[in-house]
N, CA, C and O of each residue as an XYZ file, in Angstrom:
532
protein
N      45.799     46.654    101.049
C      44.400     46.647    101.434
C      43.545     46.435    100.182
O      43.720     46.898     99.055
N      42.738     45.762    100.562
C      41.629     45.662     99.516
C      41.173     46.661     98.668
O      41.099     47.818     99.082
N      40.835     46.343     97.447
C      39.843     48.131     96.491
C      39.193     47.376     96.236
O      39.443     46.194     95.999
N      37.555     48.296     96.237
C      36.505     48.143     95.488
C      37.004     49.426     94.225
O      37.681     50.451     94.307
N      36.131     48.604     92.873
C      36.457     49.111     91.873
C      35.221     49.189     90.805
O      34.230     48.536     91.134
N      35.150     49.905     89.565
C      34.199     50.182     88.702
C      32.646     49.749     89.634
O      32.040     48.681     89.553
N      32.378     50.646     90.274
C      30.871     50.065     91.124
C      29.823     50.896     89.966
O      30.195     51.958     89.468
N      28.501     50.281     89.621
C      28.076     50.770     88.735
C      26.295     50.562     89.219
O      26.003     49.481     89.731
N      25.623     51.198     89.108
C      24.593     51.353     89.303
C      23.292     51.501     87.935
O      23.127     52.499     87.234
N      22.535     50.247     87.861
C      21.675     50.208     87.279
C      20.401     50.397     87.703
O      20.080     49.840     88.753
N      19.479     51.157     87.037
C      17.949     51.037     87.638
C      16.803     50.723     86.116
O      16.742     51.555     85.211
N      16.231     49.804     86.097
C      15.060     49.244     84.811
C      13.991     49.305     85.651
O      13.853     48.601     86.652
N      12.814     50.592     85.045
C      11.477     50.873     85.430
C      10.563     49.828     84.936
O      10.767     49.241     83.874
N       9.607     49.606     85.666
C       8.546     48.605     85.064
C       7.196     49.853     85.349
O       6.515     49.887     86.374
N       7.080     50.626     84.388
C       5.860     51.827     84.777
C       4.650     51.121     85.087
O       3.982     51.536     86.034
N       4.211     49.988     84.354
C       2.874     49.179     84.366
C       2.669     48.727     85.762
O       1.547     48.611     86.254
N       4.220     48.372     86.647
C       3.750     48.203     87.960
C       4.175     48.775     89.067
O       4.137     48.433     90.249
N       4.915     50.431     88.068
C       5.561     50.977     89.287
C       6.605     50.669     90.719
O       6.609     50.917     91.925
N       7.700     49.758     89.387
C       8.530     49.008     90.515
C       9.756     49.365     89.501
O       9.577     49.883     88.399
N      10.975     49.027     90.015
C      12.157     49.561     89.994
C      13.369     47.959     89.900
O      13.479     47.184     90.850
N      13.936     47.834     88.907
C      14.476     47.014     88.857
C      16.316     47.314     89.207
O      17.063     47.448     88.238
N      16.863     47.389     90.580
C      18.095     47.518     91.106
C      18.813     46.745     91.098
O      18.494     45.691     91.649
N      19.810     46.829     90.634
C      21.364     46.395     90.178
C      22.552     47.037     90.187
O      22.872     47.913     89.383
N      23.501     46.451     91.454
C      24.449     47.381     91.928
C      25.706     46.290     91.353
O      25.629     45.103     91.669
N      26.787     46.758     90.542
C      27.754     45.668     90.197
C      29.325     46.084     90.376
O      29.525     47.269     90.110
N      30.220     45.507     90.685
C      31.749     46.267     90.639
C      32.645     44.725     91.080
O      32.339     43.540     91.213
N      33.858     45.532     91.199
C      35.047     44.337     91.495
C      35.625     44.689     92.707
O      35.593     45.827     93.176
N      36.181     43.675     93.246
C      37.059     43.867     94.386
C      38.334     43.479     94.112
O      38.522     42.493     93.399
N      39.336     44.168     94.615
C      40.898     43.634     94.534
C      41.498     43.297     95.292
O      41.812     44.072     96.196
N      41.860     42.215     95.281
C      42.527     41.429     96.748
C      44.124     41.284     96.656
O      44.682     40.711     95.721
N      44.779     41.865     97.725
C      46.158     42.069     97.692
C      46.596     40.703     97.753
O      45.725     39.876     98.025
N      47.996     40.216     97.515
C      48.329     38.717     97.507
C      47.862     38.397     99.024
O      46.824     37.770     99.234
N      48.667     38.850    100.031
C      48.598     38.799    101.656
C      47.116     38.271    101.957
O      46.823     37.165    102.411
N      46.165     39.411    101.567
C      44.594     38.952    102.068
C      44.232     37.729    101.250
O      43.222     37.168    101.675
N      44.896     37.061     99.987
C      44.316     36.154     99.474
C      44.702     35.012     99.711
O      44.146     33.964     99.384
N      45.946     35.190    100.453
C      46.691     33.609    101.272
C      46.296     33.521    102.792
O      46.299     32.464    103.422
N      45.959     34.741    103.310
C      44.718     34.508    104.232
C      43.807     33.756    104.534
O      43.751     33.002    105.505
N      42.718     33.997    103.359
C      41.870     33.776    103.076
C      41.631     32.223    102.675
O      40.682     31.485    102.938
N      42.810     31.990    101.955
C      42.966     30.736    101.483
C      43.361     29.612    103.093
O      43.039     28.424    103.109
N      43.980     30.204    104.130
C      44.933     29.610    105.042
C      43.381     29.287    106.305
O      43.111     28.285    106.967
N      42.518     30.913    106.165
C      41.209     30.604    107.213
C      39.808     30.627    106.723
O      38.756     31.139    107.105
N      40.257     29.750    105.562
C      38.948     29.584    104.867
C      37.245     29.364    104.829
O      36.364     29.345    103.969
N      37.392     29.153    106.858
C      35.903     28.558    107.466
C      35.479     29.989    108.091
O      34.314     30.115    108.468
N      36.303     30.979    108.206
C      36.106     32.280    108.851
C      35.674     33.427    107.830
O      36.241     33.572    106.747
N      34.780     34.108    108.203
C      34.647     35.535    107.318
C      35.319     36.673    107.881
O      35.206     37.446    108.832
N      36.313     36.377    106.566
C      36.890     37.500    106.622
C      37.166     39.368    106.574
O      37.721     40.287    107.176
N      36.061     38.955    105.022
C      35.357     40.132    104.753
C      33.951     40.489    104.127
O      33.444     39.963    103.137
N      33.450     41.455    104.884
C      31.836     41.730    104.662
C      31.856     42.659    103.544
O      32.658     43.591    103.474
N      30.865     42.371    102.567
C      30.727     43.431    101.835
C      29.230     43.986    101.946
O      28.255     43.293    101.657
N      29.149     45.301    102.393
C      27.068     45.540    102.007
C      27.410     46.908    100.841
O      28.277     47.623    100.338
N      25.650     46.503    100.932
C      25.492     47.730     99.949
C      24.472     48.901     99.873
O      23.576     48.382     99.207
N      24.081     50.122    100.142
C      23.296     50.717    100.058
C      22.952     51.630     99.219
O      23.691     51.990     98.302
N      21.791     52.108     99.437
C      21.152     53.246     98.332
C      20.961     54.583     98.309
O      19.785     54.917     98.457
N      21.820     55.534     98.157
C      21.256     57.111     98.776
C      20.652     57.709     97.566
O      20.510     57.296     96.415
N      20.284     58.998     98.282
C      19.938     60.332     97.433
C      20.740     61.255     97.946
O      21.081     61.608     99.075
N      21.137     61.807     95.982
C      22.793     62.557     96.307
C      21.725     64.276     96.659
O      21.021     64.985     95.941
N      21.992     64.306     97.600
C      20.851     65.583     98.460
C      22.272     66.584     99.407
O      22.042     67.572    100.105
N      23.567     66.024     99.180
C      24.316     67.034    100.174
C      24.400     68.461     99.691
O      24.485     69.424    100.453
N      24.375     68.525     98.551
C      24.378     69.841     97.936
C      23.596     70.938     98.624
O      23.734     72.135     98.877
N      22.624     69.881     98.826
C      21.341     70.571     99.021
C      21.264     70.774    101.136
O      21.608     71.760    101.787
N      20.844     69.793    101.516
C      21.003     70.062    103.138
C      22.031     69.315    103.759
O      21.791     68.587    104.722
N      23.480     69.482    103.135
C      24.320     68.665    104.059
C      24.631     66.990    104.178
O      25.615     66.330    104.509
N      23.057     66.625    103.663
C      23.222     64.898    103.815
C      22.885     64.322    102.813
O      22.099     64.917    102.076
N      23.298     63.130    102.473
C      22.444     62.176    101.589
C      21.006     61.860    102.515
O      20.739     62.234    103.657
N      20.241     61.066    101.605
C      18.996     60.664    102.325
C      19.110     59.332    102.220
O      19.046     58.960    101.048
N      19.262     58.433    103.045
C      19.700     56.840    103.242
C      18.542     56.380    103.013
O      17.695     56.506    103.896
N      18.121     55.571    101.472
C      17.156     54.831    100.716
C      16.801     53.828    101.002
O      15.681     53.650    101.480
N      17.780     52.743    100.763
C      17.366     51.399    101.093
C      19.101     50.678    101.351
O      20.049     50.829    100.581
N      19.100     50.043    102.414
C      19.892     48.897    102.699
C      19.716     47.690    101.945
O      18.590     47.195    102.002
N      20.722     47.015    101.140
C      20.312     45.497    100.751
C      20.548     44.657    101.618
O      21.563     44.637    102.314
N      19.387     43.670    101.673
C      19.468     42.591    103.001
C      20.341     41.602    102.842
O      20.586     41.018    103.897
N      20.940     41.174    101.834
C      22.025     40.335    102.055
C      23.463     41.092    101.481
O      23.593     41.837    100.510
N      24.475     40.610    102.452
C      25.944     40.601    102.932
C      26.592     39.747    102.102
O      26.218     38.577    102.196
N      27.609     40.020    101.174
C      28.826     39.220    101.063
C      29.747     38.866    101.554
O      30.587     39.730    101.803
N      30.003     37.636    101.881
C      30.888     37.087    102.710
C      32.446     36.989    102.193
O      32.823     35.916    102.665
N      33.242     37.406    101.662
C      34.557     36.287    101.372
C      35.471     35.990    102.147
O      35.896     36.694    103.062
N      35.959     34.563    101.727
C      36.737     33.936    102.318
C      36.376     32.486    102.498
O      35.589     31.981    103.298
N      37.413     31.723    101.220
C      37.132     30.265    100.539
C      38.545     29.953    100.635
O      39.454     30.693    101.012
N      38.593     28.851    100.274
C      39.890     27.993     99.682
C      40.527     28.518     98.484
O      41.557     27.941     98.137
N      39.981     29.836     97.543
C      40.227     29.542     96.198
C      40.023     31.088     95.919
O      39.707     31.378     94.765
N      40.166     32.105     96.830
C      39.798     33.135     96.698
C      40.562     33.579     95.402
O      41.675     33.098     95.185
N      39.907     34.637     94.383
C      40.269     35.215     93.444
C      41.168     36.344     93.117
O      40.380     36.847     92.317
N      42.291     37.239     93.085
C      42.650     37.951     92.853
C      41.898     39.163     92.888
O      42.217     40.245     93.380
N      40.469     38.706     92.077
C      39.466     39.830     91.891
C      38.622     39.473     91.678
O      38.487     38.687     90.740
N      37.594     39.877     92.458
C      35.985     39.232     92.605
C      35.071     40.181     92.210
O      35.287     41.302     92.672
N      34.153     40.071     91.523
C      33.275     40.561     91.035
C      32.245     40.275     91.930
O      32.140     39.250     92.604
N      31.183     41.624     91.890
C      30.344     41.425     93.083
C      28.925     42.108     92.175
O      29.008     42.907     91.242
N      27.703     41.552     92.740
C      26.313     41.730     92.541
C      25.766     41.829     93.353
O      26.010     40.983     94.213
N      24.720     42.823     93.682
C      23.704     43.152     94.204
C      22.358     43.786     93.513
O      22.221     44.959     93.164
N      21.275     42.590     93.386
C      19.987     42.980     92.752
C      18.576     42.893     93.892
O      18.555     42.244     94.938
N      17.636     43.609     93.420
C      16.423     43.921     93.953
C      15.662     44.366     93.336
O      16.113     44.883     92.314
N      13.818     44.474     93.565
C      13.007     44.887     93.454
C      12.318     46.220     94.004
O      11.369     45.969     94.747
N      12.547     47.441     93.831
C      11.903     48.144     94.975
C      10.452     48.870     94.250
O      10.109     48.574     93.105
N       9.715     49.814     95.079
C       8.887     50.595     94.375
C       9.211     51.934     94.241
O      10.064     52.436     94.973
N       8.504     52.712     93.208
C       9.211     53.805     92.522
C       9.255     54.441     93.438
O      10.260     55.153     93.424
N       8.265     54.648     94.830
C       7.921     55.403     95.594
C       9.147     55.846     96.693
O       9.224     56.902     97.321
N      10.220     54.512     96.719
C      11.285     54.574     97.658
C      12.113     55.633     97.215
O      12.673     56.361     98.035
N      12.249     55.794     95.941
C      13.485     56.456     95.025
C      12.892     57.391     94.652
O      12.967     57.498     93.428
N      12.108     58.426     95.295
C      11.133     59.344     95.344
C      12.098     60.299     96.094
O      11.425     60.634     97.069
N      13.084     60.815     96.172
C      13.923     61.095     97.803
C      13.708     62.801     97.566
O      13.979     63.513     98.533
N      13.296     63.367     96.479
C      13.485     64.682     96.866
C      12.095     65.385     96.299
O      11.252     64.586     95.891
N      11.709     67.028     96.220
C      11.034     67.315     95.268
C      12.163     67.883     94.218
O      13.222     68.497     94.345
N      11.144     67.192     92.747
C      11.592     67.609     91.564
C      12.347     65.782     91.095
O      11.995     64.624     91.317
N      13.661     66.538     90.271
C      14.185     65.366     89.923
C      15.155     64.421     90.785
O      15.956     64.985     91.530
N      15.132     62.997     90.730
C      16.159     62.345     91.615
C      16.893     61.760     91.405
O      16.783     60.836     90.598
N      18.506     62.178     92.356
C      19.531     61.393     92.210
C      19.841     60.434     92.890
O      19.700     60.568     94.106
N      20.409     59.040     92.328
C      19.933     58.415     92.888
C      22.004     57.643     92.953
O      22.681     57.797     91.937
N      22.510     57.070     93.948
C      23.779     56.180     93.722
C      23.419     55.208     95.182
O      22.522     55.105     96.018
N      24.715     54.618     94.867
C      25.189     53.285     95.571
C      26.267     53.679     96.566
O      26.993     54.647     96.337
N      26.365     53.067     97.483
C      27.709     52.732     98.080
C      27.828     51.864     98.688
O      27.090     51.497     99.602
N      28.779     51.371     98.297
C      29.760     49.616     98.567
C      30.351     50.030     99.588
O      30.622     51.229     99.649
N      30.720     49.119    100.699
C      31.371     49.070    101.905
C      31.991     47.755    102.065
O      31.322     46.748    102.301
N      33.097     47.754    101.956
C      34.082     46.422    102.141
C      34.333     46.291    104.127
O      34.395     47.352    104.749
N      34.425     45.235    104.731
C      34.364     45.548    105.861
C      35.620     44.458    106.083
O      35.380     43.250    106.093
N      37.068     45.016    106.272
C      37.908     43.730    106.640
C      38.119     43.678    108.345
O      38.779     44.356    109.133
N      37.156     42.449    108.489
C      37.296     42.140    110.042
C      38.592     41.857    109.986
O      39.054     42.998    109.965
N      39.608     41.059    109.944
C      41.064     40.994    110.422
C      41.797     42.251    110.363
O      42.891     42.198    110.926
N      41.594     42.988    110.013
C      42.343     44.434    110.429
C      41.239     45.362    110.955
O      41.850     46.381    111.275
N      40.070     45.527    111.185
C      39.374     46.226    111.410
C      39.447     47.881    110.850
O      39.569     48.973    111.406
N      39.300     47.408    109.445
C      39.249     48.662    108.189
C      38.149     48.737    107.459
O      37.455     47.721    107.410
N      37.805     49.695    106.869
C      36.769     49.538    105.536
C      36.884     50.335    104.220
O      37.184     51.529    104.216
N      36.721     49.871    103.493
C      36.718     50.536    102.169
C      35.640     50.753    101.641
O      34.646     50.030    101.704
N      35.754     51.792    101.064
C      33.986     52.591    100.674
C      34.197     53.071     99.297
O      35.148     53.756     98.920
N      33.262     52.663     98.621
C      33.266     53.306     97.270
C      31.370     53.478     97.023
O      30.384     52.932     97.517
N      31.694     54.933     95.613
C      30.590     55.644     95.328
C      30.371     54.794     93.764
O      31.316     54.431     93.064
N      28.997     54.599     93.446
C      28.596     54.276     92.166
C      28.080     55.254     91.380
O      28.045     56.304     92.022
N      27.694     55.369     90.358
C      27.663     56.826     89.428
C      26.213     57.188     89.715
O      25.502     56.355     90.278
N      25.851     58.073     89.453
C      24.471     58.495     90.223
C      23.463     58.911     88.836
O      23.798     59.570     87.852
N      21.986     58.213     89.169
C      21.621     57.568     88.552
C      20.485     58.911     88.595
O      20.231     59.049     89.792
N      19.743     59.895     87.840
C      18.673     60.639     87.551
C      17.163     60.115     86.733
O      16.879     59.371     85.795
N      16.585     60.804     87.497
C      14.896     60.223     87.380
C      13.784     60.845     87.715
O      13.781     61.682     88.618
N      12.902     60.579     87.160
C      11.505     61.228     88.197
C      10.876     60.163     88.537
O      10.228     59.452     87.770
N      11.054     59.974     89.870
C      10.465     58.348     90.200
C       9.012     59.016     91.356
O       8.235     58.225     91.891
């Protein structure tokens, strides 16, 4: 089965306009099997990748607080698939989104690999990111 791997979470403040510069980055590992797949149904998506934004808040009441969804999906599945794919996800948000608690905020990622041909997913956490936004 597939791994997501080193997922890493960047955030660059712009204070002058009170916006938030997001950058979610990591690798994926593709077993030989899924990559001759991939290679064999190359017009089909195989696998979805998204990405979202929490506030690490379970400590506190049980849940994260679900931030922001990124609007675009990674697709793979080419002629030429890689062993290991490196993946990006960037955005703009305002400080106000990443506001999630009182006091200081934590802030991470999580990657969701979605393999439609087996109907599995793989989930990984990015390192969690502190602030007063």
């Amino acid at each position: 089965m597939a791994t997501i791997q080193n997922v890493v979470l960047s955030l660059r403040r712009d204070t002058n306009k009170n916006l938030v510069n997001v950058k979610v980055t990591g690798k994926i590992s593709f077993t030989k099997l899924e990559q001759c797949i991939m290679k064999t149904c190359k017009d089909s998506p195989l696998f979805k990748l998204k990405c979202k934004l929490f506030g690490d808040d379970a400590w506190l009441t049980g849940a994260d607080d679900d931030l922001y969804t990124f609007p675009n999906v990674k697709v793979y599945s080419d002629g030429s698939p890689a062993p290991v794919e490196n993946f990006e996800f960037e955005t703009v948000v305002g400080e106000s989104l990443l506001d999630e608690d009182f006091g200081k905020d934590e802030i991470y990622a999580k990657v969701k690999l979605y393999n439609l041909l087996a109907g599995t997913v793989a989930a990984k956490n990015s390192n969690v990111v502190t602030g007063w936004f």
